[in-house]
One Martini backbone bead per residue (centre of mass of N, CA, C, O) as a GRO file, in nm:
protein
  202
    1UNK     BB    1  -0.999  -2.042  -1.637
    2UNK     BB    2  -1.029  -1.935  -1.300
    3UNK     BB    3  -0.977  -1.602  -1.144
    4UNK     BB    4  -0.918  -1.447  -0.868
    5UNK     BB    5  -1.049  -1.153  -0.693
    6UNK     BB    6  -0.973  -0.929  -0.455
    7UNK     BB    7  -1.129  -0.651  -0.285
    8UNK     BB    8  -1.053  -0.499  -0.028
    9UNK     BB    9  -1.141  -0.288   0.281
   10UNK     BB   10  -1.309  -0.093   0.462
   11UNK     BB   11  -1.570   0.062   0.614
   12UNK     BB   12  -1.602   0.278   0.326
   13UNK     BB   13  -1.447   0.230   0.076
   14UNK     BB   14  -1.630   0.093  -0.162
   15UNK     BB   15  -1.626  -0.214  -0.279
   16UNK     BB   16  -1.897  -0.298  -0.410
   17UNK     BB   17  -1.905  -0.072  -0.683
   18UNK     BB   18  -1.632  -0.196  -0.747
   19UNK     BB   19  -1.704  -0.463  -0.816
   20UNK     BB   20  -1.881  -0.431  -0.997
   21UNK     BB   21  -1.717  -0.232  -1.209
   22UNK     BB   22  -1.525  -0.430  -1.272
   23UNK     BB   23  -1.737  -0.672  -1.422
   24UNK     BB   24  -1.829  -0.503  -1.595
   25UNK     BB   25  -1.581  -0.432  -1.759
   26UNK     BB   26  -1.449  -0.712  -1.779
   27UNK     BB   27  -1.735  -0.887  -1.818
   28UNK     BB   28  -1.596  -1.179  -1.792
   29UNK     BB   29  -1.750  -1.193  -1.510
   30UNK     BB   30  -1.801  -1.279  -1.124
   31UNK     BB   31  -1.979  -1.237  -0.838
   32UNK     BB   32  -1.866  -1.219  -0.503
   33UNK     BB   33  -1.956  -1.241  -0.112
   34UNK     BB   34  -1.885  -1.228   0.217
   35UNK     BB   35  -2.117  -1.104   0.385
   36UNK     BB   36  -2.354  -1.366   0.250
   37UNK     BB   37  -2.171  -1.553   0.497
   38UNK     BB   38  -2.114  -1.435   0.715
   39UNK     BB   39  -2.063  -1.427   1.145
   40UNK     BB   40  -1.953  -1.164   1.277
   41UNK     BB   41  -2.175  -0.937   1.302
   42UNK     BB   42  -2.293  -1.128   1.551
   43UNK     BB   43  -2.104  -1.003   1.741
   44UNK     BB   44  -2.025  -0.902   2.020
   45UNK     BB   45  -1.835  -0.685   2.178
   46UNK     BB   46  -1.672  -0.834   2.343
   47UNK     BB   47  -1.627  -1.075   2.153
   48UNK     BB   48  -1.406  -0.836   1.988
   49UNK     BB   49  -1.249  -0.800   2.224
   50UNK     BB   50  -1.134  -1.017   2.266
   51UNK     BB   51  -1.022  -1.127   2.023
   52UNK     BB   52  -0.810  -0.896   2.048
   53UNK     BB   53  -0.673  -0.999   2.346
   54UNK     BB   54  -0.602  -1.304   2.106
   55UNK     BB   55  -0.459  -1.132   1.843
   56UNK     BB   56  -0.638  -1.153   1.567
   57UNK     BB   57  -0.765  -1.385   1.409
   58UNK     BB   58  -0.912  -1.424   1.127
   59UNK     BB   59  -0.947  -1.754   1.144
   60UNK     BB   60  -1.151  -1.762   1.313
   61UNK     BB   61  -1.390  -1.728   1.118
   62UNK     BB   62  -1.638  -1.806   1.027
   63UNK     BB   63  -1.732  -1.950   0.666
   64UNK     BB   64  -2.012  -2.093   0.542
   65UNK     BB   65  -1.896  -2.242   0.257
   66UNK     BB   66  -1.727  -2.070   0.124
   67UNK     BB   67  -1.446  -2.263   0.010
   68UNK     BB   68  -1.619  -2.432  -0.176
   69UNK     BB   69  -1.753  -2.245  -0.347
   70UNK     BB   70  -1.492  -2.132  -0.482
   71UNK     BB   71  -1.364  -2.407  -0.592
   72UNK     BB   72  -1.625  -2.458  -0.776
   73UNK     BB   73  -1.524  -2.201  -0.943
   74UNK     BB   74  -1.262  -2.291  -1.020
   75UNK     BB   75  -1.410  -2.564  -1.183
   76UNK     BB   76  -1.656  -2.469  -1.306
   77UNK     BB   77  -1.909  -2.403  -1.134
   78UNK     BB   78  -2.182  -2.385  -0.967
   79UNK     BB   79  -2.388  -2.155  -0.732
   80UNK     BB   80  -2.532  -2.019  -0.422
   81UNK     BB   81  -2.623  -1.716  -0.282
   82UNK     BB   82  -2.718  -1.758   0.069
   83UNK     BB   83  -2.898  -1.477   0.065
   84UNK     BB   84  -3.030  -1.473  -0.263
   85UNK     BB   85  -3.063  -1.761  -0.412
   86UNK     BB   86  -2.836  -1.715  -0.670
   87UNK     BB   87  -2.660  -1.788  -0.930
   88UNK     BB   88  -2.326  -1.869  -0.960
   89UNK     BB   89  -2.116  -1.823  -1.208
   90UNK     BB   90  -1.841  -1.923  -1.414
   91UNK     BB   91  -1.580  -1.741  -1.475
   92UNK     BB   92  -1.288  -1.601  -1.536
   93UNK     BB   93  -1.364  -1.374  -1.324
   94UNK     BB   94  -1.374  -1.354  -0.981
   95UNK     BB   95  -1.541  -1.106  -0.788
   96UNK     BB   96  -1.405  -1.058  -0.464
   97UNK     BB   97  -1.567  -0.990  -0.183
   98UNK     BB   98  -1.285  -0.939   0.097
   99UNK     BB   99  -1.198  -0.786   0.370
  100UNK     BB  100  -0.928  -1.025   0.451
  101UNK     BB  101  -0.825  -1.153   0.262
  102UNK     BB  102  -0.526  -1.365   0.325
  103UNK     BB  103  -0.660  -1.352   0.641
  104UNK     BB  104  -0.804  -1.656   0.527
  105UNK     BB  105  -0.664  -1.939   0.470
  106UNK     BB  106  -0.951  -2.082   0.355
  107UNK     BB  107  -0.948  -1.860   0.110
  108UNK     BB  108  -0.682  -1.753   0.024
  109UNK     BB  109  -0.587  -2.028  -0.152
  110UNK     BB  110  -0.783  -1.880  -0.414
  111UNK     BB  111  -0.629  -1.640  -0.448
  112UNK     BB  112  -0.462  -1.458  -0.701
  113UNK     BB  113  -0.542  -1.187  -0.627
  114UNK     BB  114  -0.485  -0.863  -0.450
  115UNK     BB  115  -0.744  -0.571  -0.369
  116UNK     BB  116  -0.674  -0.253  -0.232
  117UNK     BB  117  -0.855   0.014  -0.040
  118UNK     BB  118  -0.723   0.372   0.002
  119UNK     BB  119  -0.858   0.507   0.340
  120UNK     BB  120  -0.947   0.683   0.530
  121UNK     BB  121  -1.138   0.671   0.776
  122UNK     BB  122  -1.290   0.959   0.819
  123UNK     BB  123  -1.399   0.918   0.512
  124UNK     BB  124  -1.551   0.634   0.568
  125UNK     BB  125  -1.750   0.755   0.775
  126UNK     BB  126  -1.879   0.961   0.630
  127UNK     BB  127  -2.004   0.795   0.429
  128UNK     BB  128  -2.142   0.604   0.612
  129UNK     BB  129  -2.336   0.809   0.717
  130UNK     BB  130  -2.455   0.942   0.495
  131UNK     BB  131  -2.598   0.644   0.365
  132UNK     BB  132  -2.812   0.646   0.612
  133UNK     BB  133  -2.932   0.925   0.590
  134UNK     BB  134  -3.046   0.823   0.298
  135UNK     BB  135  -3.195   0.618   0.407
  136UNK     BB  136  -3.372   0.810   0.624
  137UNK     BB  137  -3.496   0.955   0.384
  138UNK     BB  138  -3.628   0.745   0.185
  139UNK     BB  139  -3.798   0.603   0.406
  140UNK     BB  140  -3.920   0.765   0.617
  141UNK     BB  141  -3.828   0.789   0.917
  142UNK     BB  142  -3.808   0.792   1.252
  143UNK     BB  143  -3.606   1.027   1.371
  144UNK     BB  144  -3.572   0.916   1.686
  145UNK     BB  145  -3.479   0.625   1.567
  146UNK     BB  146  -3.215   0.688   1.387
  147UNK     BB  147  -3.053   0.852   1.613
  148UNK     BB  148  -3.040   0.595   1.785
  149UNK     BB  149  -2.888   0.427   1.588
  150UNK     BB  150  -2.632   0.625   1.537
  151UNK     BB  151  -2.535   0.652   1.845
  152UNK     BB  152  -2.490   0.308   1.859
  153UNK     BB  153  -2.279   0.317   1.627
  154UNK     BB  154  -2.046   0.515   1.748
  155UNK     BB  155  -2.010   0.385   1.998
  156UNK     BB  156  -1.901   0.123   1.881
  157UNK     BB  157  -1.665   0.271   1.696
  158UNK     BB  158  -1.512   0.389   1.943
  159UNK     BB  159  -1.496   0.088   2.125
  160UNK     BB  160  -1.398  -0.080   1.858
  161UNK     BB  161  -1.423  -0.090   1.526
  162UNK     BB  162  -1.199   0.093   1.439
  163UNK     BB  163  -0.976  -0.101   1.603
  164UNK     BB  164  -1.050  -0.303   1.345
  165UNK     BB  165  -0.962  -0.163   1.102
  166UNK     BB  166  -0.657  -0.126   1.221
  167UNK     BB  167  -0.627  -0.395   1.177
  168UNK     BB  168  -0.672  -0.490   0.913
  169UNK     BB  169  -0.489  -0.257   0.765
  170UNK     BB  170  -0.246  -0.385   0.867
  171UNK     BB  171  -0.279  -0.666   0.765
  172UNK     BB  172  -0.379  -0.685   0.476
  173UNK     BB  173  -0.237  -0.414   0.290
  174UNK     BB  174   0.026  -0.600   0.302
  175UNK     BB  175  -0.084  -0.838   0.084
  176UNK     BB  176  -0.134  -0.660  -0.182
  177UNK     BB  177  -0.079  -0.630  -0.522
  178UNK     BB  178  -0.328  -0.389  -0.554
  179UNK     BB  179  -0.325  -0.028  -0.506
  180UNK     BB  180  -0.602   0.180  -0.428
  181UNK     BB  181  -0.751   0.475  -0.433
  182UNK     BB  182  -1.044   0.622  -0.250
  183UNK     BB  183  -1.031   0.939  -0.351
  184UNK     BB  184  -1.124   0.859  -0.588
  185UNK     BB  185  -1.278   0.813  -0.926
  186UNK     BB  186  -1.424   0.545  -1.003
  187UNK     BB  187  -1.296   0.559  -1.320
  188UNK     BB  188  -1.006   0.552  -1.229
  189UNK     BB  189  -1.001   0.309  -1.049
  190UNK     BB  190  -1.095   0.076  -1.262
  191UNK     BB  191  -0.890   0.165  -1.471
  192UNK     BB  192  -0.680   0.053  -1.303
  193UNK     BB  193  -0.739  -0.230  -1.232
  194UNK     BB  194  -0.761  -0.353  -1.508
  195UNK     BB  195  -0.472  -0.317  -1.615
  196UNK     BB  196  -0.365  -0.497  -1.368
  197UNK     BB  197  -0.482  -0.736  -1.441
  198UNK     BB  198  -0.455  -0.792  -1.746
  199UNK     BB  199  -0.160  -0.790  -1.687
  200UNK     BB  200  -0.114  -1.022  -1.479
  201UNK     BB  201  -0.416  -1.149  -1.650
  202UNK     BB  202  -0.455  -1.309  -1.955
   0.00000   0.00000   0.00000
């Protein structure tokens, strides 16, 4: 039988790590990312003011495929993912790259266990922008096309991102099973997670 374990934070929480590192650490596990389904992200900063004017309700998000997939995968079934087109197999235990947790609840149906990264904003703020500096340093980009999309990133971040932040951590990790602070080192975040994973599921 196959367990869903959810993982939730906010953006720069560092969940995509958390997750492999947890995968590989339980051996038979295999991950799913809500990432390479959602359609949220091509909304645009209007759209999810009215969103946010309209109660913030998680439910809106389309995620097409996501909740059967799931349903296959804890069937023993396998699926492919929608954006690498690579199969992903049916395992012990489904490690679900998940930032709306519980509040979506045609996928939450399936979660078993959900685990919360507890990260202050504006260190997550600075990881991600870390992040892409790494990346424009990495790729050799055009500097003034970088900062210029840095400036439109932080503009975004100030005038909507943020308060959807705080909607989410204040939604979501209401209903986690298990926090992990995510200012700790990362061998010692999966050592705690692992830990209460397989205390919860045998």
């Amino acid at each position: 039988m196959s367990h869903v374990i959810a993982v939730a934070s906010i953006i720069g929480g560092g969940k995509t790590s958390f997750v492999k590192a947890i995968a590989e650490r339980l051996k038979n596990a295999t991950t799913i990312h809500y990432d390479h389904y959602e359609r949220s992200t091509e909304e645009s900063a209007d759209n999810l003011i009215q969103w946010m004017r309209n109660g913030a309700d998680f439910n809106d998000f389309v995620i097409p495929r996501l909740p059967e997939d799931l349903e296959k995968l804890k069937q023993g079934k396998s699926v492919f993912d929608p954006l690498t087109g690579i199969e992903i197999r049916p395992n012990k235990y489904i490690i679900f790259e998940m930032p709306l947790g519980k509040e979506h609840r045609l996928t939450a149906a399936y979660i078993d266990l959900l685990i919360w990264i507890e990260i202050p904003l504006d260190i997550a703020l600075a990881r991600k922008i870390k992040e892409f500096a790494s990346n424009f340093l990495t790729e050799h980009l055009n500097y003034k096309d970088c900062i210029t999309w840095l400036d439109k990133y932080l503009d975004n971040y100030l005038s909507i991102v943020r308060d959807v932040l705080q909607i989410q951590k204040e939604k979501v990790s209401v209903n986690a099973d298990i926090i992990i602070n995510g200012e700790g080192d990362l061998e010692n975040m999966v050592q705690k997670a692992t830990d209460e994973i397989l205390h919860r599921i045998l």
